[in-house]
C-alpha positions as CSV (number, residue, x, y, z in Angstrom):
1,X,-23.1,-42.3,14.8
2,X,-19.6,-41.9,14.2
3,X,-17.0,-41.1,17.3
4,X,-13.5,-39.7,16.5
5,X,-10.8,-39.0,18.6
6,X,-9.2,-35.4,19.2
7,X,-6.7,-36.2,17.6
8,X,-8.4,-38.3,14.6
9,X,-10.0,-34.7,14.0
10,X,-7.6,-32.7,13.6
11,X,-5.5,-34.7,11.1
12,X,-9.2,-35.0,9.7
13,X,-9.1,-30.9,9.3
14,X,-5.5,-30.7,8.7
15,X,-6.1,-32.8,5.7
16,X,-9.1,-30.9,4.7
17,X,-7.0,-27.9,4.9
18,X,-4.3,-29.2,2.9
19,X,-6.5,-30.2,0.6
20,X,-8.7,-26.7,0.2
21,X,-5.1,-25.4,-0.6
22,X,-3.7,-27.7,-2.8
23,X,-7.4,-27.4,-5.0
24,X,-6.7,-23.5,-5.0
25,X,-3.0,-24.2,-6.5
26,X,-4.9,-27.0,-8.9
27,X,-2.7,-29.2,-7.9
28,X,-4.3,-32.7,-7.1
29,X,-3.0,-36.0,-4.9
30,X,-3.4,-39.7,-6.8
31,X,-6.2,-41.5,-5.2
32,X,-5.4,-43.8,-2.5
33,X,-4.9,-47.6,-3.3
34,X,-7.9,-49.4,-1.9
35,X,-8.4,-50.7,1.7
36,X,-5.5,-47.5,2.9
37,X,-6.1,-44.2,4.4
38,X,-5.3,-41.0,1.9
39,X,-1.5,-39.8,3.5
40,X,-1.6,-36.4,4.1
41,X,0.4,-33.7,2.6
42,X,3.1,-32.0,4.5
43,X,2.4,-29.0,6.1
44,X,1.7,-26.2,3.6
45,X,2.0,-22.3,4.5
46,X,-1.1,-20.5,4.3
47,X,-1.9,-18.9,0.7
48,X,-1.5,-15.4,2.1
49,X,1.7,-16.3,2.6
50,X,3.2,-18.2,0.0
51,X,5.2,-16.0,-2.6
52,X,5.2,-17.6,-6.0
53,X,7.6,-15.6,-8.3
54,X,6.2,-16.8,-11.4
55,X,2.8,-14.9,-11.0
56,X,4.6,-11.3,-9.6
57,X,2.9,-9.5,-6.7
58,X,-0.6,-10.4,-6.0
59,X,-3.4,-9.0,-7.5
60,X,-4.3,-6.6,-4.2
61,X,-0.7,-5.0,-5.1
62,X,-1.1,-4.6,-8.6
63,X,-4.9,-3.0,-8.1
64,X,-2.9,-0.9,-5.2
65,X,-0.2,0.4,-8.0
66,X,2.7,2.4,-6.5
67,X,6.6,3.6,-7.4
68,X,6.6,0.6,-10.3
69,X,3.9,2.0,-12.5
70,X,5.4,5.4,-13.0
71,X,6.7,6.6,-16.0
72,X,10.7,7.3,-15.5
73,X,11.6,10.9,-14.5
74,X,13.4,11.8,-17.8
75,X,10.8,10.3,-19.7
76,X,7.6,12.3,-18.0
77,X,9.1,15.6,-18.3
78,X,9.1,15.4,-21.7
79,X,5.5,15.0,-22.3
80,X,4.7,18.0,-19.9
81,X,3.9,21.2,-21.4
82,X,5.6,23.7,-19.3
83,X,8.1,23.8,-16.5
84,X,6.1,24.4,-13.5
85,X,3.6,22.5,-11.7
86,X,0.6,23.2,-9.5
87,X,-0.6,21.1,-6.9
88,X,-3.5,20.9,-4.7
89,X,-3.1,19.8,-1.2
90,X,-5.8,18.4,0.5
91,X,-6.1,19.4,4.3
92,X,-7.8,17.6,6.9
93,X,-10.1,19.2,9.0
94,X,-8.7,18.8,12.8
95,X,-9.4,21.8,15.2
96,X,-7.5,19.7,18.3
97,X,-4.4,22.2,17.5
98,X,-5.8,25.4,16.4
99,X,-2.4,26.6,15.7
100,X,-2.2,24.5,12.7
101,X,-5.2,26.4,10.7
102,X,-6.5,22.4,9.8
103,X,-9.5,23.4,8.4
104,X,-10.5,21.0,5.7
105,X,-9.3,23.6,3.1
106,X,-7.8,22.8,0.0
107,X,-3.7,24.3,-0.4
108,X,-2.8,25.6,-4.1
109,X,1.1,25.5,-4.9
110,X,3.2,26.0,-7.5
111,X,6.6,25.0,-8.2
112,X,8.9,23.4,-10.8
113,X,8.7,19.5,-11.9
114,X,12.0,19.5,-10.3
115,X,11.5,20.4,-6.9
116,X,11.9,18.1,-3.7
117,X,8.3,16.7,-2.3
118,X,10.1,18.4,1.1
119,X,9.5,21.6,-1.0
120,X,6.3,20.8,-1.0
121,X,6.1,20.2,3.1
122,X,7.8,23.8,3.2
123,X,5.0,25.7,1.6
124,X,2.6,24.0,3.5
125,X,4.0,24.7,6.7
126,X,4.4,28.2,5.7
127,X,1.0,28.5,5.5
128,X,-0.7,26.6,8.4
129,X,2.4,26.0,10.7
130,X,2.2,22.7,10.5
131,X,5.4,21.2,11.0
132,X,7.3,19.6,7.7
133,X,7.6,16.3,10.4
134,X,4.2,15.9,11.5
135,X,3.1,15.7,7.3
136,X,2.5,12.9,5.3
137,X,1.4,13.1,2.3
138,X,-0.5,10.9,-0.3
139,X,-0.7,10.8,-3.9
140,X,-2.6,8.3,-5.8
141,X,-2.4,6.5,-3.2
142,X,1.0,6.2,-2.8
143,X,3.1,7.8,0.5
144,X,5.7,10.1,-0.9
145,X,9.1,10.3,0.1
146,X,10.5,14.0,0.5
147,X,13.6,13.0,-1.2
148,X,12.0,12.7,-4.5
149,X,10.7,15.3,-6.5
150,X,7.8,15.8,-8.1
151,X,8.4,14.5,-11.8
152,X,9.2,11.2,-10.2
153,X,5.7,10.9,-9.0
154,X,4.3,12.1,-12.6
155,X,2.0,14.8,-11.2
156,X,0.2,16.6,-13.3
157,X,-1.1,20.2,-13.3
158,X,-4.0,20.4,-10.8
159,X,-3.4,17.1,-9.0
160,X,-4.8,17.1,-5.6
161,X,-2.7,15.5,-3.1
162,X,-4.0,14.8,0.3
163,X,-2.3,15.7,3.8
164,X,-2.6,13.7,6.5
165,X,-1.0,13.7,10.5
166,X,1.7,11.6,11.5
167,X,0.7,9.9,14.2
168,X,3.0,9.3,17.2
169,X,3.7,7.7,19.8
170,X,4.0,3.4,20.6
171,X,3.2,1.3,23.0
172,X,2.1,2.8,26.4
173,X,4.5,1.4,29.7
């Protein structure tokens, strides 16, 4: 039976570690002259953390999309058809404040490519009372910002974009 010390174990694990990551990277350490002990690396930041330039943003971000892959504003309104836009907003269904009408219903709007997202925000609250700063909304994923408009985002006719609450509120003293 073999005994280490605490401190034998975790430079054994540290080592292991260091190791695991440098196998992930492929990058290998020469073998150890005979009759030594293998040195160990120095201390290498966790994978998740490491930000390598040469391979771009990790493949979660690219699968996640966003702002980059959109087509550029000038460019998108010249493949749509007509000047206006509708869009379908999603509603939640929350009947905590009745005065909002949060029924789980689904919001038709129309406006131009041009218009502000806050436009957007606007006809909603006219028609449940939701305030414009308790919204969020979501497209493909993506949070929009109310100072863009809606060619920026490349929505097309009949694109459903969903509504959600902000939340509020921190830390409780």
């Amino acid at each position: 039976m073999l005994l280490l010390s605490f401190e034998d174990c975790i430079q054994a694990q540290a080592a292991a570690a260091a190791a695991s990551t440098l196998s992930q990277q492929n990058v290998s350490l020469p073998p150890a002259p005979p009759g030594t002990t293998q040195p160990m690396p120095a201390p290498v930041q966790s994978t998740s953390t490491i930000i390598n330039e040469d391979l771009g943003p990790s493949a979660a971000k690219r699968a996640r999309g966003g702002e980059a892959d959109l087509l550029p504003e000038e460019v998108f309104l010249k493949t749509c058809s007509s000047s206006n836009v509708t869009v379908n907003v999603a509603v939640p269904q929350d009947y905590s404040k009745p005065e909002w009408n949060l029924n789980g219903q689904t919001l038709s709007i129309k406006l131009p490519y041009k218009d502000y997202v806050s436009v957007i925000k606007e006809k909603v609250f006219e028609q449940l009372t939701l305030p414009a700063g308790k919204q969020k909304l979501v497209y493909e994923g993506m949070f929009i910002k109310d100072s863009n408009t809606v060619a920026f985002y490349n929505m097309r006719n009949n694109c459903l974009i969903s509504l959600q609450l902000k939340e509020r509120g921190g830390r409780k003293k």
